[in-house]
C-alpha positions in Angstrom: -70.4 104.7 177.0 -70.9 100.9 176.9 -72.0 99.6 173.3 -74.2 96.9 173.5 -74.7 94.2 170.9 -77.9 92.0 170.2 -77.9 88.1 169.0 -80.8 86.0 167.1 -82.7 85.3 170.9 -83.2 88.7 171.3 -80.5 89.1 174.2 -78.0 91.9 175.2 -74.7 91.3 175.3 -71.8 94.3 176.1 -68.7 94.5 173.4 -65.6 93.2 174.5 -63.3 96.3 174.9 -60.1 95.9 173.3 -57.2 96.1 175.5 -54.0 98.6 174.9 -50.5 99.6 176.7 -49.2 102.6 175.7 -51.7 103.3 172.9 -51.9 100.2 171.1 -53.3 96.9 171.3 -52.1 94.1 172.9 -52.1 90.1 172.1 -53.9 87.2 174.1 -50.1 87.6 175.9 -50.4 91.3 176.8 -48.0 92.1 174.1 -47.6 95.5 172.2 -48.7 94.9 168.4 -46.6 97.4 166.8 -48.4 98.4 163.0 -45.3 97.4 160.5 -45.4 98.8 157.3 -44.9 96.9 154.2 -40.9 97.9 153.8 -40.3 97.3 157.6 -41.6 93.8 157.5 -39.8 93.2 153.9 -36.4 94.7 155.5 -37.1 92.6 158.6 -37.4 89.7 156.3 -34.2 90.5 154.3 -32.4 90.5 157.3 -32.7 86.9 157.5 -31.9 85.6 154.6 -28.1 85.8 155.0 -27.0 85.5 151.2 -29.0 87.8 150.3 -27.6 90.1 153.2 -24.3 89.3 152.2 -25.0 90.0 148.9 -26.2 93.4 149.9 -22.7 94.2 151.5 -20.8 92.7 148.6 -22.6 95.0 146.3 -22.9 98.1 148.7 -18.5 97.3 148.6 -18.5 97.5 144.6 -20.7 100.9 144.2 -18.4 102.8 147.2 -15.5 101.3 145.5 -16.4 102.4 142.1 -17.5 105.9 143.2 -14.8 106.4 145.2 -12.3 105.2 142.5 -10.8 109.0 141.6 -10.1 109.3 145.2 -8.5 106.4 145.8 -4.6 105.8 145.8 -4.7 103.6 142.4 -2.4 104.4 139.5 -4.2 105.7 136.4 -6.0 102.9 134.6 -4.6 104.6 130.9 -1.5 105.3 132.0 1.5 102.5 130.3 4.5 101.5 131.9 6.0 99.4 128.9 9.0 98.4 130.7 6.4 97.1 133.5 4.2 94.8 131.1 3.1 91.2 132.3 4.1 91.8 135.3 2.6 88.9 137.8 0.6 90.1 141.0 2.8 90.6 143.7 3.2 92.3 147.0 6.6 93.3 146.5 8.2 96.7 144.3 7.7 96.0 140.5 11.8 96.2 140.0 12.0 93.5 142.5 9.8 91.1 140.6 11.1 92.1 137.4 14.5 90.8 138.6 12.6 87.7 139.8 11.0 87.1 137.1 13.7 87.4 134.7 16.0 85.3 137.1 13.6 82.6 137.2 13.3 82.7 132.6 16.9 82.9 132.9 17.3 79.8 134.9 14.5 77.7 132.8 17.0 79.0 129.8 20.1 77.5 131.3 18.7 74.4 132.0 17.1 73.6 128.9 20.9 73.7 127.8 21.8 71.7 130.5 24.3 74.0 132.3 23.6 74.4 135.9 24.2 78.1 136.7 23.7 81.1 134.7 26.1 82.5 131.4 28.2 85.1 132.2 26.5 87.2 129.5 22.8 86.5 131.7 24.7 87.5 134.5 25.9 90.9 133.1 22.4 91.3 131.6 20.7 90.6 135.2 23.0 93.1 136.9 22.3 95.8 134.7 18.7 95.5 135.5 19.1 95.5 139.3 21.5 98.2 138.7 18.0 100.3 136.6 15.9 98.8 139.2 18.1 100.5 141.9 18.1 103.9 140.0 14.9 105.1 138.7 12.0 105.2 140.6 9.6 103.6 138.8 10.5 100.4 139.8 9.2 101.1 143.2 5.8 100.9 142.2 3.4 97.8 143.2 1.3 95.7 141.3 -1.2 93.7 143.6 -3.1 92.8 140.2 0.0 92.6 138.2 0.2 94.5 134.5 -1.3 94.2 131.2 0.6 93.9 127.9 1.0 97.4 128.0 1.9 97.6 131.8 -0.9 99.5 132.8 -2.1 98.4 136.5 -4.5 95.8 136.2 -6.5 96.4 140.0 -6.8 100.0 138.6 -8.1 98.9 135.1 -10.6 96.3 137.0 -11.7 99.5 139.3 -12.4 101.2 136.6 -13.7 98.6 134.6 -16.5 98.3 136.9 -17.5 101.7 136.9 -18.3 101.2 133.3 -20.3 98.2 134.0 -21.7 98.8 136.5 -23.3 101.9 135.5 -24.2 100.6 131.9 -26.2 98.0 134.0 -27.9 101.0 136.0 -28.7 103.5 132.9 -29.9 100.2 131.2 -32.4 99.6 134.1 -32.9 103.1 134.8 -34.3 103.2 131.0 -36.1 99.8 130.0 -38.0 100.8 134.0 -38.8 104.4 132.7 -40.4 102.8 129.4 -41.3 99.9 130.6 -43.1 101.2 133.5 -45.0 104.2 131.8 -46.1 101.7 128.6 -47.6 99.1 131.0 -48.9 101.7 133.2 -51.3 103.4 130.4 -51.7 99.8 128.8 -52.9 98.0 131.6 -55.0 101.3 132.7 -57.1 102.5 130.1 -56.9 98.7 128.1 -59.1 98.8 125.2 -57.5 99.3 121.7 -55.1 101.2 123.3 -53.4 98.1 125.3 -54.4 96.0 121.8 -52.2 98.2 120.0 -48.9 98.5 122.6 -49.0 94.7 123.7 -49.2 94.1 120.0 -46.1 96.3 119.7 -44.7 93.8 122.3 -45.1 90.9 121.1 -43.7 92.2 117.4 -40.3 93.6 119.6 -40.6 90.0 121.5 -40.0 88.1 118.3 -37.1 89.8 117.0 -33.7 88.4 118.2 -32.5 90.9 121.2 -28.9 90.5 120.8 -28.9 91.0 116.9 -30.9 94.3 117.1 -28.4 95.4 119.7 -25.4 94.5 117.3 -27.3 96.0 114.1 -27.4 99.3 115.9 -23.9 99.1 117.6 -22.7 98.4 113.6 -24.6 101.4 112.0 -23.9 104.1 114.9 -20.3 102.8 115.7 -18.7 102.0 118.9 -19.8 104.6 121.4 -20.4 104.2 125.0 -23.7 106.6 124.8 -24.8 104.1 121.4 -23.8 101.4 123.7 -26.0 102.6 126.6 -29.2 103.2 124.1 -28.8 100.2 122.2 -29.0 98.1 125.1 -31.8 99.2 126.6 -34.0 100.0 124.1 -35.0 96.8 123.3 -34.7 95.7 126.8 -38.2 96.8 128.5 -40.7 94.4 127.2 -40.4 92.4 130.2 -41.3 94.9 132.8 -43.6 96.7 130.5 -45.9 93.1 130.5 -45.0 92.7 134.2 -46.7 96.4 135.3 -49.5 96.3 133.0 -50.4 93.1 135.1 -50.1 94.4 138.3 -51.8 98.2 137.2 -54.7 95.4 135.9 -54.8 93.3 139.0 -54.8 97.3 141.0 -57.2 99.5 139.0 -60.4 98.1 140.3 -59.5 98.5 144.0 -61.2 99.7 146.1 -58.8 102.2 147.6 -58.5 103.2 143.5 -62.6 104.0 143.7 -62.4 106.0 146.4 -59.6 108.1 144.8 -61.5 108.1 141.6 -65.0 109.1 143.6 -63.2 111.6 144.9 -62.3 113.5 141.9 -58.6 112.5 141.3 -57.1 112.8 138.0 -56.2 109.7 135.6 -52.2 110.6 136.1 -52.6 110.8 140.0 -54.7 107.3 140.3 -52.1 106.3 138.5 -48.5 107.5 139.8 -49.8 108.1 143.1 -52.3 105.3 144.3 -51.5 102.3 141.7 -47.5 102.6 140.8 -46.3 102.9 144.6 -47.9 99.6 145.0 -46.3 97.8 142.5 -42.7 99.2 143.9 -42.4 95.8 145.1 -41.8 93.8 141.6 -40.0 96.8 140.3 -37.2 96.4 142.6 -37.2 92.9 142.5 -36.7 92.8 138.6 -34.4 96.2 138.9 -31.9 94.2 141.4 -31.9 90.8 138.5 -31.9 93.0 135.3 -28.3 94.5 136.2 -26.8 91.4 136.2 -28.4 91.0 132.5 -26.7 94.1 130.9 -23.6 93.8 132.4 -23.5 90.2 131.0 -25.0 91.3 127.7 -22.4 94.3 127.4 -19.3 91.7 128.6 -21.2 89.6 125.4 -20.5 92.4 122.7 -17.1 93.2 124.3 -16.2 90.0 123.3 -16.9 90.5 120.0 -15.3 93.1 119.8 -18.4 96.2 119.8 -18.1 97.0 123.4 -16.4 100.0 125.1 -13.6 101.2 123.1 -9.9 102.2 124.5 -8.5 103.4 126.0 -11.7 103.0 128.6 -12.2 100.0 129.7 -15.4 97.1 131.3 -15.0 93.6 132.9 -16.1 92.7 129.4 -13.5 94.3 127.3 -11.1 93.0 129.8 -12.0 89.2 130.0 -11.4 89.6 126.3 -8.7 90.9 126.4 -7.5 87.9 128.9 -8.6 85.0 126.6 -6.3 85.8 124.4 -3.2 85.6 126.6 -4.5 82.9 129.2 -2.5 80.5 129.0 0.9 82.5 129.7 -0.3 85.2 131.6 -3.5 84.1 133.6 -4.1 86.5 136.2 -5.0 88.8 133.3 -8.4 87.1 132.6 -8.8 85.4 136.3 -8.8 89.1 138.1 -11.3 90.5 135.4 -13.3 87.6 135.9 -13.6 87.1 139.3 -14.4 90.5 140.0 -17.4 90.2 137.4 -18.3 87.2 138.8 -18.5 87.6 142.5 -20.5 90.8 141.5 -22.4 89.2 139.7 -23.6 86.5 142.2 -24.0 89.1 144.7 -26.7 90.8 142.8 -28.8 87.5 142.0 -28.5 86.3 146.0 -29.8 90.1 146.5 -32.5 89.7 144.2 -33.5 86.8 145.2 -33.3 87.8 149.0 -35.7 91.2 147.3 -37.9 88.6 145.9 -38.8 87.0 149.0 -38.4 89.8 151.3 -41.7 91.5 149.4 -43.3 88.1 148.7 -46.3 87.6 151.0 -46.5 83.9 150.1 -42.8 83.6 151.3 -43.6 85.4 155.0 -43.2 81.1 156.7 -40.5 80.3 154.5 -37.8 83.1 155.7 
């Protein structure tokens, strides 16, 4: 049946049909328009931003890595090997560059006393190593990493390390979201005296120094990974408590919200099932840049000394451990540090990538 339309002079005019192939409409070019949904545009987006896709692999790399870590064919991060310690990265057998490193102190001895070959007593001392290199079995470990003072593997201790980290950075997030979201959820909902009272809450938690409150606690409750965890996030959910509340402000007069509420729906499902999932967005976007934040802030009170405890071990704990043997042993702060840093970097490209992915302004710009 042909539906007709009428203008201002009184004449008919039929409707335009609108033109499909295969059950959905078509462009001025005859072209299927396929409906994309909000993550399949946002993941078609992502996929062309290349640091942030790169960052996404890098990170992907890290988590299998760091799950995978009891399964993998590592030495035991705890496990010391005194006659191993400082041990430079290498490719070759531990006794092998035990001899070479001890040939090569041996030779820097002989000539600071200007002779030109070694004593015979450095020669006997050299021979008995190869001959304790040959013989026990140890000595045919490797060390890509090198050893610590303690001669404990180093790439184990950074594999493990990272477990630590990285999953203080996800319990951290997991948390400051799970407050954060449910406080500026019911703030930014019901508003009133109700959002008076929790932003004022805020803005008292706002002004008190972050990292002082997270060092008070670590003092009085003592160095323990759970305290750690706790302490840290806390006091870390102000930001995406304020950030919600906005968006669940911005949401709650929609009109796709009236219809749920006309319809009888209860406060908690207008809100976790018709408000939240449209705010998923920014939630991932600050999930993906608050990680970073915690492992930095738990690297920050390794370094002074309130971080994990031994014999466990984070990229923290062992940067400072590094520092304080830098300048003769390097690779033990460069390997912690690199690790932490290209991890890190990763996660900020990602975020970023996250950002503009689910940005509508960005849609011309990627």
């Amino acid at each position: 049946m042909d539906v007709k339309q009428t203008d201002g002079t009184n004449q008919t005019q039929e409707a335009t049909p609108v033109k499909t192939k295969g059950g959905l409409p078509v462009n001025e070019f005859n072209q299927s328009m396929k409906p994309i949904s909000l993550w399949d545009d946002a993941w078609r987006r992502l996929k062309k931003n290349k640091m942030a896709l790169t960052g996404l692999f890098i990170v992907g790399f890290y988590a299998a890595l760091s799950l995978l870590a009891p399964l993998l064919p590592i030495y035991s991060y705890s496990e010391q090997t005194i006659i191993h310690q400082n041990l430079p990265p290498s490719l070759s057998k531990a006794g092998d560059t035990m001899v070479r490193v001890l040939r090569a102190d041996m030779m820097r001895t002989a000539k600071k006393e200007g002779r030109a070959d070694l004593s015979e007593k450095q020669k006997e001392e050299l021979a008995a190593l190869q001959r304790e290199v040959t013989n026990n079995p140890v000595h045919n470990r490797r060390y890509l990493f090198g050893t610590d003072a303690l001669g404990r593997d180093m790439f184990a201790r950074v594999v493990y390390g990272g477990r630590i980290s990285i999953m203080i950075g996800l319990i951290g997030t997991i948390t400051s979201l799970f407050i954060g979201v449910m406080v500026g959820a019911v703030s930014g909902y019901f508003g009133g005296w109700l959002d008076n009272v929790l932003m004022r809450f805020v803005d008292i938690m706002y002004g008190l120094p972050y990292m002082l409150v997270v060092i008070i606690m670590m003092a009085i409750l003592g160095q323990n990974i759970v305290i750690l965890f706790v302490a840290i996030a806390l006091v870390s959910w102000l930001t995406i408590a304020r950030v919600v509340r906005g968006q669940v402000i911005s949401l709650k007069n929609a009109e796709f919200v009236e219809a749920a509420r006309s319809m009888g729906a209860s406060t908690p499902r207008i809100i976790f099932k018709h408000i939240l999932p449209n705010t998923l967005g920014i939630i991932i976007i600050y999930s993906t840049l608050s990680i970073p934040g915690f492992i930095m802030n738990e690297s920050f009170l390794s370094f002074l000394g309130l971080g994990v405890s031994a014999p466990r071990a984070s990229w923290g704990s062992l940067v400072s451990d590094g520092v304080s043997v830098m300048t003769l042993y390097p690779w033990q702060l460069l390997v912690p540090a690199i690790a932490m840093t290209v991890f890190l970097f990763a996660m900020n490209f990602l975020g970023d990538g996250l950002r503009d992915a689910f940005d509508p302004q960005s849609k011309n710009r990627v």
